[in-house]
C-alpha positions as CSV (number, residue, x, y, z in Angstrom):
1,X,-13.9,41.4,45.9
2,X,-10.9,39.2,46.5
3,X,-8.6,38.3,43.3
4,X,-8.4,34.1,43.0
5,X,-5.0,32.7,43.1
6,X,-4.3,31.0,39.9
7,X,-3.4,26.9,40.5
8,X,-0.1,26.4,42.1
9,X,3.0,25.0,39.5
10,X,5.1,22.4,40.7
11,X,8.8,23.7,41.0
12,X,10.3,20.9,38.8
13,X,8.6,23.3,35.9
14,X,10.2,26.1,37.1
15,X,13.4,24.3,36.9
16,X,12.6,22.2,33.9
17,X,11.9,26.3,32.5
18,X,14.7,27.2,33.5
19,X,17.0,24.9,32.1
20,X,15.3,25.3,28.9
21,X,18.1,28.0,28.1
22,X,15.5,30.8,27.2
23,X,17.0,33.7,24.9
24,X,17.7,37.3,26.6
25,X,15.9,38.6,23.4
26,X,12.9,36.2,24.4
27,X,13.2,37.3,28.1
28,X,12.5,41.2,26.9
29,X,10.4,40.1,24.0
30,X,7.7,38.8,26.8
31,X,8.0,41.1,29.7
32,X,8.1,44.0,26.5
33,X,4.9,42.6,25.6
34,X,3.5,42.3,29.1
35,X,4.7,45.9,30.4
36,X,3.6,47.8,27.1
């Protein structure tokens, strides 16, 4: 069976996320997490 797409984000989030300033150690904190 087909996977469902989750709900498309508007791209002034992305931005408004991206200006947020997020850490580096918070970057690899969360993509550590998520790899394993």
């Amino acid at each position: 069976e087909g996977h469902e797409l989750p709900a498309s984000v508007p791209y002034r989030n992305h931005v408004a996320q991206a200006r947020l300033g997020v850490s580096i150690e918070a970057h690899e904190t969360f993509f550590r997490d998520l790899l394993g």
